[in-house]
ROSE-4610 file (N, C-alpha, C; in Angstrom, 1 decimal, always signed):
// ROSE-4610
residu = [X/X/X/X/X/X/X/X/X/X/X/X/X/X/X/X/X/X/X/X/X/X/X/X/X/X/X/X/X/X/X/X/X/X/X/X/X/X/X/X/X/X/X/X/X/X/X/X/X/X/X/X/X/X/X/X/X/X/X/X/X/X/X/X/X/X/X/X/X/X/X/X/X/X/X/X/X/X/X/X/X/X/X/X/X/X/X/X/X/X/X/X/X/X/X/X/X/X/X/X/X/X/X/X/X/X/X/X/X/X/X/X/X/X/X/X/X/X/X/X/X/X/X/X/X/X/X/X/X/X/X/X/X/X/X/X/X/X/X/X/X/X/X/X/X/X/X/X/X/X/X/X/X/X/X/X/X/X/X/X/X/X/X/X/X/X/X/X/X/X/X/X/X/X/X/X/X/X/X/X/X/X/X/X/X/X/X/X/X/X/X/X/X/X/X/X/X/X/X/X/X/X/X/X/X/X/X/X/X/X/X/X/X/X/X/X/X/X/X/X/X/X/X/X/X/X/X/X/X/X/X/X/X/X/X/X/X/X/X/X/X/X/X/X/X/X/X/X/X/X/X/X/X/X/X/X/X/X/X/X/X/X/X/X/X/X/X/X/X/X/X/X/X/X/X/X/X/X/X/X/X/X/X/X/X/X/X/X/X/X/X/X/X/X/X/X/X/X/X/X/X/X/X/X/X/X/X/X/X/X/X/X/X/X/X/X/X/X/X/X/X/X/X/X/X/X/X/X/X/X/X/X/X/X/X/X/X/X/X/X/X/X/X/X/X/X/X/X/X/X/X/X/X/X/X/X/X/X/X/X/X/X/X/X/X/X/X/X/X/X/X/X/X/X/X/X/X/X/X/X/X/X/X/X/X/X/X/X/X/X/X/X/X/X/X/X/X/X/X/X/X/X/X/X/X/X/X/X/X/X/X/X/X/X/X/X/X/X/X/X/X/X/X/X/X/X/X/X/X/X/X/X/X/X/X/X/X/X/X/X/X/X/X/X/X/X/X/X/X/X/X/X/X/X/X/X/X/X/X/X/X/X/X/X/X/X/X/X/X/X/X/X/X/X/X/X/X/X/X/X/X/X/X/X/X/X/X/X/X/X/X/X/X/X/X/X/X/X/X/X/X/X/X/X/X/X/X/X/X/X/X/X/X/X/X/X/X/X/X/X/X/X/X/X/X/X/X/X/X/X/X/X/X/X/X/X/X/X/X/X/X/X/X/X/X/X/X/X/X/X/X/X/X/X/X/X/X/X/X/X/X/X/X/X/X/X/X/X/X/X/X/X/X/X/X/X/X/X/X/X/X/X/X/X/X/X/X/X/X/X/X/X/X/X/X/X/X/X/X/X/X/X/X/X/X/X/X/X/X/X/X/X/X/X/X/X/X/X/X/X/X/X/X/X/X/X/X/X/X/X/X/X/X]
num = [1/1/1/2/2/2/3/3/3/4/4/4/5/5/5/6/6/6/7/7/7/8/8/8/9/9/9/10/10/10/11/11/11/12/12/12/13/13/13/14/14/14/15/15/15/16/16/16/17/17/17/18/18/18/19/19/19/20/20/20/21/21/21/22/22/22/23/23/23/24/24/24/25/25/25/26/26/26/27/27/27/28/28/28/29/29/29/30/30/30/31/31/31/32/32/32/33/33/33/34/34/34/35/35/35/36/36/36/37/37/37/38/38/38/39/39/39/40/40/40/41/41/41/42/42/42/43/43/43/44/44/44/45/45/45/46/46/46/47/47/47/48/48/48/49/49/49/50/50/50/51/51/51/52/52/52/53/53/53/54/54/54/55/55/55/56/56/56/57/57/57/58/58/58/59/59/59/60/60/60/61/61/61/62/62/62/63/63/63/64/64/64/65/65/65/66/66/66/67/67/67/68/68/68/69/69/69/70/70/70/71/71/71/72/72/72/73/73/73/74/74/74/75/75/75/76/76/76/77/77/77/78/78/78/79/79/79/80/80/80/81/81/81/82/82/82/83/83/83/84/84/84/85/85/85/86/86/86/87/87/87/88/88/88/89/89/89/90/90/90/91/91/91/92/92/92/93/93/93/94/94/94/95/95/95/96/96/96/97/97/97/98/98/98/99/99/99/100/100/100/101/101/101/102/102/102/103/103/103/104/104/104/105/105/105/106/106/106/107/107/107/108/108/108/109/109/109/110/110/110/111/111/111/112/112/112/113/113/113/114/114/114/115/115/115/116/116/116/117/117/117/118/118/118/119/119/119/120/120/120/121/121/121/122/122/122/123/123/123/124/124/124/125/125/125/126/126/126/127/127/127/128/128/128/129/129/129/130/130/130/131/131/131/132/132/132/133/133/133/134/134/134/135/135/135/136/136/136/137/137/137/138/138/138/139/139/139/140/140/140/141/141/141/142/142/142/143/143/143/144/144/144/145/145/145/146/146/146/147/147/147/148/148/148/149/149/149/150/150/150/151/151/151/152/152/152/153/153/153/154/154/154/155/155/155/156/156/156/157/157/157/158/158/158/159/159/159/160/160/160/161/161/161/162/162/162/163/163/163/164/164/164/165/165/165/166/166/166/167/167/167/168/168/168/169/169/169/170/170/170/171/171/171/172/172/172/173/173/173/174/174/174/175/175/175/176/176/176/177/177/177/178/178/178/179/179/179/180/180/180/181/181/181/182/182/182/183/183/183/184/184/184/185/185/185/186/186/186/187/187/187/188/188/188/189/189/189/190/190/190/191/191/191/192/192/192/193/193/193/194/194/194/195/195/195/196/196/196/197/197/197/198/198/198/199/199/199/200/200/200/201/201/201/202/202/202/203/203/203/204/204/204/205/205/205/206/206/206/207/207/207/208/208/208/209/209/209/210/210/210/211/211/211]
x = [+11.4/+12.1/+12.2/+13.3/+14.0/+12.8/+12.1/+11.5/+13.0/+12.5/+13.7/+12.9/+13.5/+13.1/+12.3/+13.1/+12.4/+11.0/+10.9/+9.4/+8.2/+9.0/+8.1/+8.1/+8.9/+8.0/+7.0/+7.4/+6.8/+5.3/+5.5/+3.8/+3.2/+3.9/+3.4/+2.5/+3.5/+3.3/+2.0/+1.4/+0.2/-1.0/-0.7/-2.1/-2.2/-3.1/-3.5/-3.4/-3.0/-3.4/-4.2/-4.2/-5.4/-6.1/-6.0/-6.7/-5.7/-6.0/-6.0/-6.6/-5.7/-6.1/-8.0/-8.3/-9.5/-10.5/-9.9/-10.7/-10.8/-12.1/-12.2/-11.2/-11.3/-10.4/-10.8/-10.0/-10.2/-11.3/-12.1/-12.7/-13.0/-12.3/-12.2/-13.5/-13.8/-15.2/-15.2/-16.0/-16.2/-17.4/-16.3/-17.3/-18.1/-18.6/-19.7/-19.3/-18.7/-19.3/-18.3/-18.7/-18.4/-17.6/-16.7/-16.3/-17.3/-17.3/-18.5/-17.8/-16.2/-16.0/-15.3/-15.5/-15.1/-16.3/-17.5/-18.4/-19.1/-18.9/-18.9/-18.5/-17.2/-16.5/-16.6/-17.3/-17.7/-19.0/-20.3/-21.3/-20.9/-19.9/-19.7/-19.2/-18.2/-17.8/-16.0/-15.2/-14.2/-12.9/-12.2/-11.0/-9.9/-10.1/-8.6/-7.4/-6.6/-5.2/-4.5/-3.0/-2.1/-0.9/-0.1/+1.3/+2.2/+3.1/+4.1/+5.2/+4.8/+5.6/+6.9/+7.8/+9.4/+9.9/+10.7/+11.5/+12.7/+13.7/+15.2/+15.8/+16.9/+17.7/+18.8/+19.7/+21.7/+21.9/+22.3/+23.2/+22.3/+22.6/+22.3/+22.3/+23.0/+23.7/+22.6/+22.0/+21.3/+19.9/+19.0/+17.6/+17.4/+15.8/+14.9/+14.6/+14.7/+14.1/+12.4/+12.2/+10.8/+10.8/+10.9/+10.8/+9.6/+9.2/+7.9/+8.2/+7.3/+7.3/+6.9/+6.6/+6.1/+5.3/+4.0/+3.6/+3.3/+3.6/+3.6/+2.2/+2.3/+1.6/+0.3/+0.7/-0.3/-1.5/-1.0/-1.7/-2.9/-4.2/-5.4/-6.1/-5.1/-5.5/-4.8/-4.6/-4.1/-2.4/-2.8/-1.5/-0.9/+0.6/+1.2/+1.2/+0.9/+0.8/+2.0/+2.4/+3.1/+2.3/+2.9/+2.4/+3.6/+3.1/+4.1/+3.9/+4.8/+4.5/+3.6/+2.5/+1.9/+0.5/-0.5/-1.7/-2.3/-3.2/-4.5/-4.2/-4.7/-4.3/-5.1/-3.9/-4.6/-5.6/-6.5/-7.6/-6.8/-7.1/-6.3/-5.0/-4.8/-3.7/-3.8/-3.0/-3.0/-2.3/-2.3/-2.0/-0.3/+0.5/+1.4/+2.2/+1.6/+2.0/+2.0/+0.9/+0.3/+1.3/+2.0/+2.2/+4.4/+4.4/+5.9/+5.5/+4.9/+5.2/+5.3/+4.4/+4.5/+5.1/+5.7/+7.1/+8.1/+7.9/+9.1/+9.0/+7.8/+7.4/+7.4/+7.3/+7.6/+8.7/+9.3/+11.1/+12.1/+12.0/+13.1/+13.4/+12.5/+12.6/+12.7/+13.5/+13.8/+12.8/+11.5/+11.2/+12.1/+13.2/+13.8/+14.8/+14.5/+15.0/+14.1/+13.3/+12.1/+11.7/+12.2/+11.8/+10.3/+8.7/+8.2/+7.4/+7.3/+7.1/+5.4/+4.5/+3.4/+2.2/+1.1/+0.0/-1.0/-1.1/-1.9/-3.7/-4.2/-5.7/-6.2/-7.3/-7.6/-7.8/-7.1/-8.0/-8.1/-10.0/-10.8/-10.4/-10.2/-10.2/-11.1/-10.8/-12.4/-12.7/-11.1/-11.3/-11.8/-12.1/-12.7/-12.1/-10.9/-10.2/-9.9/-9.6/-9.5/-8.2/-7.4/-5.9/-5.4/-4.8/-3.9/-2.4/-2.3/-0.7/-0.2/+0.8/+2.2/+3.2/+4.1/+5.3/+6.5/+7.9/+8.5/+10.1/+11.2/+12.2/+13.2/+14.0/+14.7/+16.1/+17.2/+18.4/+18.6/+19.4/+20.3/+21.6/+22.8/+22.4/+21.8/+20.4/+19.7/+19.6/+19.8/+19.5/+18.1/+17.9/+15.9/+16.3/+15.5/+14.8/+13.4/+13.3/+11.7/+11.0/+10.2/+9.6/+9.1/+9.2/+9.3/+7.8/+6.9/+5.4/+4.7/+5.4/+4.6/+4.9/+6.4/+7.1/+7.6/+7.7/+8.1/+9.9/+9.4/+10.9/+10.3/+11.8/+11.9/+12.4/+12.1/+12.6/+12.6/+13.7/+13.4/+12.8/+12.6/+12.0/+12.3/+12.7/+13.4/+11.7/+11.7/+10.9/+10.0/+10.8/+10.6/+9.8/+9.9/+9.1/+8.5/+8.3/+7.0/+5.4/+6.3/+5.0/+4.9/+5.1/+5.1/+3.6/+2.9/+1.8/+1.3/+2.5/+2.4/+2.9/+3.2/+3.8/+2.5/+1.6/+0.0/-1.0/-1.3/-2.6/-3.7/-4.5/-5.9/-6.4/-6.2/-6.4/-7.7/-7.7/-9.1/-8.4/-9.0/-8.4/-9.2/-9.4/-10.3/-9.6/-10.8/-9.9/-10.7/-11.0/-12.1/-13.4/-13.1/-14.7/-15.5/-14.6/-15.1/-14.1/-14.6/-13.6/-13.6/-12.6/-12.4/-11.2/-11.7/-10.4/-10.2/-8.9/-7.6/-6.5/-6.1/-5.0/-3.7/-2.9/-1.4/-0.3/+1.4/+2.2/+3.2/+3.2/+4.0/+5.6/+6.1/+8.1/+9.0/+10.1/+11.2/+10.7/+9.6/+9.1/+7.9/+7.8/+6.9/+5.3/+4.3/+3.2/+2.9/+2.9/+2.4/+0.4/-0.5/-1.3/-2.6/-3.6/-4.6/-4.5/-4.6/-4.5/-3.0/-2.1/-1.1/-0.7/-1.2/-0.7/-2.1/-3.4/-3.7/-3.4/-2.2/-1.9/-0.9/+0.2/+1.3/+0.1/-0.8/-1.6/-2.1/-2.5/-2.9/-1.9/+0.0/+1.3/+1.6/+1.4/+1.8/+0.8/-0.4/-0.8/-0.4/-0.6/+0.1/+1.2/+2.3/+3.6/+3.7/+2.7/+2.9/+2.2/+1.6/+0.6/+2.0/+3.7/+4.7/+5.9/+5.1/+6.0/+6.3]
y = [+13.6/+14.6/+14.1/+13.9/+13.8/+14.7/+14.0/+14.9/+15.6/+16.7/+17.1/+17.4/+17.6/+18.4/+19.6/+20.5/+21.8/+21.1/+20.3/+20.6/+20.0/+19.0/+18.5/+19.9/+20.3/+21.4/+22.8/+23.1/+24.0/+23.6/+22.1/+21.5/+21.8/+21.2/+21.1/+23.1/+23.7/+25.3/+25.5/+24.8/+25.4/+25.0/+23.9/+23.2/+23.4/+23.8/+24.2/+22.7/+22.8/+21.2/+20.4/+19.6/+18.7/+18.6/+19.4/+20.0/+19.8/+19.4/+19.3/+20.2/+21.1/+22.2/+22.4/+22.4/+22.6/+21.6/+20.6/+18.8/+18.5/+17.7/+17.0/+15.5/+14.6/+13.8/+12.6/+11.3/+10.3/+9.2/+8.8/+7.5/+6.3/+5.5/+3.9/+3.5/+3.4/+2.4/+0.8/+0.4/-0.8/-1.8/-2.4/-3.6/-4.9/-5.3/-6.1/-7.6/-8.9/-9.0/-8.1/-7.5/-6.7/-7.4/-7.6/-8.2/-7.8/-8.4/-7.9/-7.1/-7.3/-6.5/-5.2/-5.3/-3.7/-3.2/-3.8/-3.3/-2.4/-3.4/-2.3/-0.8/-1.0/+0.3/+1.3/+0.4/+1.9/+2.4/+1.8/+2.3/+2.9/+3.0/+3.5/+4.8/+5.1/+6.2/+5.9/+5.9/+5.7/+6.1/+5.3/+5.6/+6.9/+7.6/+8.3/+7.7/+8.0/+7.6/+8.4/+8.1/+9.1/+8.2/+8.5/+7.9/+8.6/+8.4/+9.2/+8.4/+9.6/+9.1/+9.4/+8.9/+9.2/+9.7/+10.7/+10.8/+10.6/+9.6/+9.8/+10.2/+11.2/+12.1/+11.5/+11.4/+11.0/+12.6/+12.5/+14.2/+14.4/+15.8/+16.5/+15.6/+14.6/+14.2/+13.1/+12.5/+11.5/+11.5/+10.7/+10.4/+10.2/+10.9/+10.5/+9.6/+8.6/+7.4/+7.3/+6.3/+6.4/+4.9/+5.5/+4.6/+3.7/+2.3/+1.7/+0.4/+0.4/-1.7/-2.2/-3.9/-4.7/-5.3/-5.4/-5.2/-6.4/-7.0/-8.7/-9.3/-10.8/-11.9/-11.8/-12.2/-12.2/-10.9/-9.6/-8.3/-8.7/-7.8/-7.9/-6.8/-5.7/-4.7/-4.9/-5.3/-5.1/-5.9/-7.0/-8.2/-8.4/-8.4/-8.8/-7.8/-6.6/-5.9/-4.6/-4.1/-2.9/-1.7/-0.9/+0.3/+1.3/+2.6/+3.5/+3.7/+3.6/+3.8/+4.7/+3.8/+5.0/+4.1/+4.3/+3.6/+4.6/+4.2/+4.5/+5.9/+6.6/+7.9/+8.0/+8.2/+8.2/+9.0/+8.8/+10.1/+11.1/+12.2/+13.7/+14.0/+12.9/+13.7/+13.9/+14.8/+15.5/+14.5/+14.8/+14.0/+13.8/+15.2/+15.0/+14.3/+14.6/+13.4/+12.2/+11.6/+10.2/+9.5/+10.0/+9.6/+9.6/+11.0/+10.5/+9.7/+9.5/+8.3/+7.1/+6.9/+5.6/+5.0/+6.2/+5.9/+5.6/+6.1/+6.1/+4.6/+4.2/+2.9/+1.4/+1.9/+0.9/+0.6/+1.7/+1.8/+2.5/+2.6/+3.0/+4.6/+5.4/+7.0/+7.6/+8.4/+9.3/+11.1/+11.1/+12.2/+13.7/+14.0/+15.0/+14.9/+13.6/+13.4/+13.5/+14.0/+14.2/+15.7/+16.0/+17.3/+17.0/+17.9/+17.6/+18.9/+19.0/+19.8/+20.1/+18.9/+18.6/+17.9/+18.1/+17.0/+16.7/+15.4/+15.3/+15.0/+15.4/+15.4/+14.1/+14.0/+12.8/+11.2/+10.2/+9.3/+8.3/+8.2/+7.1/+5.7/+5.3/+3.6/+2.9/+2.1/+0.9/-0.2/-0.1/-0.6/+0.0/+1.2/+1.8/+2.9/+3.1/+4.1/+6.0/+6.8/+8.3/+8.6/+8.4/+8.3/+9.8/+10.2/+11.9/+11.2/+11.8/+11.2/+12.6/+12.3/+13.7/+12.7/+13.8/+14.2/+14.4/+13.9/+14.7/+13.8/+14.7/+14.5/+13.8/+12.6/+12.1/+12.4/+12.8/+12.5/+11.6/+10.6/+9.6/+10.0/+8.6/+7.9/+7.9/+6.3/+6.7/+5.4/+5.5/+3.7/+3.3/+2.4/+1.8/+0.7/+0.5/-0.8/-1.0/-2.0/-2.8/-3.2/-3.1/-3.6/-5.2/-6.1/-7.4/-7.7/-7.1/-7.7/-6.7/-5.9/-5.1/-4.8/-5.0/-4.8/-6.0/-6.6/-7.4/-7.0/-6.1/-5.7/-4.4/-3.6/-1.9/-1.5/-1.2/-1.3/-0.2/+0.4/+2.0/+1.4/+2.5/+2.4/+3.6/+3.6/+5.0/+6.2/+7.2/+7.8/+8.1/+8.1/+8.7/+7.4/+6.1/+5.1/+5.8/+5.0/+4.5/+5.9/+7.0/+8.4/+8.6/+7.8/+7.5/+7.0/+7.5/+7.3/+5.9/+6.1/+4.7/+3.5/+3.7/+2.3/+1.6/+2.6/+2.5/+1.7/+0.7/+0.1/-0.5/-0.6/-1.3/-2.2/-3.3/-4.5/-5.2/-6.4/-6.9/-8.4/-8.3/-9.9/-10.7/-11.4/-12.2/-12.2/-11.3/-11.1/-11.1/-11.9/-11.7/-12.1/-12.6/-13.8/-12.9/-12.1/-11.0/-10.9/-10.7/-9.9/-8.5/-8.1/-6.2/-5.8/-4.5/-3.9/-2.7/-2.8/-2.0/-1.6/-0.4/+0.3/-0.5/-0.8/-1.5/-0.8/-0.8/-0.7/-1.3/-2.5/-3.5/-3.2/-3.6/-3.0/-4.2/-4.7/-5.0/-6.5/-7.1/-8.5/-7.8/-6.6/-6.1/-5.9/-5.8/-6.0/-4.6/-3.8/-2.7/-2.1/-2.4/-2.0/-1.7/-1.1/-0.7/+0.7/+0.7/+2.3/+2.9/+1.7/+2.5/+3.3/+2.2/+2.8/+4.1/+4.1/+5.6/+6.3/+6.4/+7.3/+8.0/+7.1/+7.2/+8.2/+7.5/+8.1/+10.0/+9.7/+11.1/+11.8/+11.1/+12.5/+12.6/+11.6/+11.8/+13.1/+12.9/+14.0/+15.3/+15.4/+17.0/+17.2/+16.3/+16.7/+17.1/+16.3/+16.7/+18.1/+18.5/+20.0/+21.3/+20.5/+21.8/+21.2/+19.7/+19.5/+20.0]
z = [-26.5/-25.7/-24.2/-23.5/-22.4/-21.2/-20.5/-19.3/-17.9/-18.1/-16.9/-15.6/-14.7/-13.4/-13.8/-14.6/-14.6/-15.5/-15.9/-16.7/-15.9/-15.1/-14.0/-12.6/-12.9/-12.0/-12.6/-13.6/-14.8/-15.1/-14.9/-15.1/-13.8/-12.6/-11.6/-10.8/-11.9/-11.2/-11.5/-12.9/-13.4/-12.5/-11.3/-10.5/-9.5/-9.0/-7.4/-7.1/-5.6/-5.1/-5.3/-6.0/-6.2/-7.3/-8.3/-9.3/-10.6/-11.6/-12.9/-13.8/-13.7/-14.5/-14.9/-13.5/-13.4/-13.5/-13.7/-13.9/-12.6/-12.5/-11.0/-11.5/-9.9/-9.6/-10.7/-10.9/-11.7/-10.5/-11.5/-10.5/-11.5/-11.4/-11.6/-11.8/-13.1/-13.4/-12.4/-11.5/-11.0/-12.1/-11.9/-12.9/-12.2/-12.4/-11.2/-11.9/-11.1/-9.8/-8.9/-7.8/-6.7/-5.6/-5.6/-4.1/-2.7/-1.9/-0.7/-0.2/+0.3/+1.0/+0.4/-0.9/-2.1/-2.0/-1.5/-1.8/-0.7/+0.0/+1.9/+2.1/+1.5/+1.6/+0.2/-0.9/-1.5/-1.4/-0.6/+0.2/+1.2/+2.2/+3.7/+3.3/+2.2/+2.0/+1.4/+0.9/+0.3/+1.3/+1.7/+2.6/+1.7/+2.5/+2.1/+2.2/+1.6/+1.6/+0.5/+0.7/-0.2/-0.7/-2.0/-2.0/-2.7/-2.1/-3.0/-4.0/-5.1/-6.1/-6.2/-6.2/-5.9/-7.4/-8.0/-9.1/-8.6/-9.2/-8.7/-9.2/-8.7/-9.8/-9.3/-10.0/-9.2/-10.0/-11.3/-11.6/-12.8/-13.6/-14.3/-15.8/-15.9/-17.2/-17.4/-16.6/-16.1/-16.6/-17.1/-17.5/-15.7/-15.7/-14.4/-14.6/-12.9/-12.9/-11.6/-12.3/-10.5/-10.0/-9.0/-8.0/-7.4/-7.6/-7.5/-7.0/-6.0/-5.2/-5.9/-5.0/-5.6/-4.3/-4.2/-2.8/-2.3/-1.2/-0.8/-0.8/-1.0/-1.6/-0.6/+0.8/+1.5/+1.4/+1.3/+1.7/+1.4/+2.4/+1.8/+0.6/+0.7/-0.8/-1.5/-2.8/-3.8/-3.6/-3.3/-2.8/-4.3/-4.3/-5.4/-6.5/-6.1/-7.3/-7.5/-8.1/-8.4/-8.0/-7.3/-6.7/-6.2/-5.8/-5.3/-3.9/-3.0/-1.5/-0.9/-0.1/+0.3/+0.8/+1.3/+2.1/+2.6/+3.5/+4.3/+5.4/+5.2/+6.3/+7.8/+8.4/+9.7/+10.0/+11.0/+11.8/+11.8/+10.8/+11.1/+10.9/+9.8/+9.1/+7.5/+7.1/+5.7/+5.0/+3.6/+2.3/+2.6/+2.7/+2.5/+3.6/+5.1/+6.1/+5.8/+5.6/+4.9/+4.2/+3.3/+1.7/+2.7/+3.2/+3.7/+4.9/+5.7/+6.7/+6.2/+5.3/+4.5/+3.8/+3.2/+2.4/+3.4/+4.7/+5.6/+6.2/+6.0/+6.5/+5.8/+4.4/+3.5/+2.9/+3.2/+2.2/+2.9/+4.1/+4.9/+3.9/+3.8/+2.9/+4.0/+4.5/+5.1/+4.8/+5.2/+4.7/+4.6/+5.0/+4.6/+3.8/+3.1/+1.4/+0.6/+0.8/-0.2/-0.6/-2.2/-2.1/-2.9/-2.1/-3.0/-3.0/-4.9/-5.5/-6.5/-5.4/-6.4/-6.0/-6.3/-5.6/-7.2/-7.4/-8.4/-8.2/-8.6/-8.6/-8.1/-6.7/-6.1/-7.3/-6.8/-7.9/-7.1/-7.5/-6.6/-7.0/-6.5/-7.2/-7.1/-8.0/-7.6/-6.7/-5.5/-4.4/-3.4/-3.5/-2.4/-1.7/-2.6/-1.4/-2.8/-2.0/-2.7/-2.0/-3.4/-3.3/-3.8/-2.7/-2.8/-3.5/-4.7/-5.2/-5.1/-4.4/-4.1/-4.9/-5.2/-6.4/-5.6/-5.7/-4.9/-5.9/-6.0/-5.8/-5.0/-5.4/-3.9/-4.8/-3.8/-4.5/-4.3/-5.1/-4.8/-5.0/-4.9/-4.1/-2.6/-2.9/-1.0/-0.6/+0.4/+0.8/+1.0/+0.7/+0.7/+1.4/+2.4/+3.4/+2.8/+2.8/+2.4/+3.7/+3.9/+5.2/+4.9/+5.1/+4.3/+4.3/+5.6/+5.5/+5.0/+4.0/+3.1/+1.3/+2.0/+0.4/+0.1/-1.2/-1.4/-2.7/-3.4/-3.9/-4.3/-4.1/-4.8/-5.9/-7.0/-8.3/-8.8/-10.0/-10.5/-12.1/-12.6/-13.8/-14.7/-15.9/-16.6/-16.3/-16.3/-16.4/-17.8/-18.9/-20.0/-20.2/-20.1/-20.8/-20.1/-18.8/-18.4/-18.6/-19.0/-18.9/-20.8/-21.6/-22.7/-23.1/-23.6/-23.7/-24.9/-25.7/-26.8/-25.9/-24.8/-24.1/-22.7/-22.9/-21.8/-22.6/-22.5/-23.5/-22.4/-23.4/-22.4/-22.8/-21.5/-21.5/-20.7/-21.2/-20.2/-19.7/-18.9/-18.1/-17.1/-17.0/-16.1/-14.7/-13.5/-12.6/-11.9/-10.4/-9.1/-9.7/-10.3/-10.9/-12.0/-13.3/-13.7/-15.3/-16.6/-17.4/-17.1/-16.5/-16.6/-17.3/-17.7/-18.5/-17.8/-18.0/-17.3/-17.7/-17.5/-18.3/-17.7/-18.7/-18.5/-19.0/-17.9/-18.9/-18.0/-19.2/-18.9/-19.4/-18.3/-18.4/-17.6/-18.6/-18.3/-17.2/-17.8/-16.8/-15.7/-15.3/-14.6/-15.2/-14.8/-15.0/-13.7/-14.8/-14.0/-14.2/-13.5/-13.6/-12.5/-13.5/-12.2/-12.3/-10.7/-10.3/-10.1/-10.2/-10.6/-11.5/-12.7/-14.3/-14.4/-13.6/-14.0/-13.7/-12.2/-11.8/-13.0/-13.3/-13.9/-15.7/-16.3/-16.9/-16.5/-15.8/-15.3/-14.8/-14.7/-14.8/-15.6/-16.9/-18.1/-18.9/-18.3/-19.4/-18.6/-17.3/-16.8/-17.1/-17.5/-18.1/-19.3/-20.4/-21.5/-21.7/-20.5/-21.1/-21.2/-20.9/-20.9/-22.0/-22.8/-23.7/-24.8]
């Protein structure tokens, strides 16, 4: 079954901010050896930060698509990897600031193209940071600028795979001086994983709770 707008908002009605139908947030098993400096910041206390997830609609007739980077080589978090725009929140500001400045910052998003209709339950990662994921509708057509010392490419992706739960597996790979396993869902030459694909995990199952 085809996910529509109304069921992604239908799901979204059922959660208070932040909350998963009454589940606390996701936290990323860390596997040891530890980077030093992953490991600094999950003794200091975990950075907040937010991102938002884009759904792109063009018209009614249309399958939803999402919208996801590809984050540049040099970065020191999570360099080269697939993610949804969004980073570190400033001293005193809220989720939903956070997640549209960011987007405004990494993709040329105009926040008042953004309808959003949703916040998904905190997920801690095992770099150190306690990621707010907001939900939001963009129409297209929209124009995207990449900011080049952050983004490296902007790419959509059908919706219906990627929240497909037979298309998520879990994998192990030798990665930072370590075998760890990690949830994957690999699409179309992309290597989507991490704490992306749990986020993408944790909307697939609040969606399916109105399938």
């Amino acid at each position: 079954m085809a996910i529509t707008p109304e069921m992604l908002r239908a799901a979204f009605v059922r959660l208070s901010p932040g909350n998963e139908l009454g589940l606390p947030g996701i936290t990323e098993v860390v596997d040891e050896p530890v980077p030093s400096e992953i490991r600094e910041r999950l003794l200091t206390g975990r950075r907040p930060a937010a991102v938002l997830i884009p759904i792109l609609q063009s018209d009614a007739n249309k399958p939803l698509r999402l919208l996801l980077t590809q984050r540049t080589a040099h970065l020191r978090d999570h360099a080269g990897q697939i993610s949804f725009p969004g980073g570190g929140l400033n001293p005193g500001e809220c989720a939903v600031d956070g997640a549209l400045r960011e987007a405004y910052e990494e993709i040329g998003l105009e926040p008042n193209k953004v309808d959003l209709f949703g916040q998904m339950p905190q997920y801690h990662t095992g770099t150190g940071f306690s990621v707010s994921p907001m939900i939001g509708f963009v129409q297209t057509p929209c124009a995207f600028v990449p900011d080049p010392g952050e983004v490296a490419k902007i790419f959509e992706v059908p919706l219906d795979f990627i929240l497909d739960p037979r298309n998520m597996h879990q994998e192990t790979r030798y990665y930072r001086g370590a075998w760890r396993t990690f949830l994957a869902v690999p699409w179309s030459g992309y290597y989507i994983w991490g704490a992306t694909a749990g986020m993408l995990a944790q909307l697939s199952r609040i969606v399916r709770t109105v399938v």
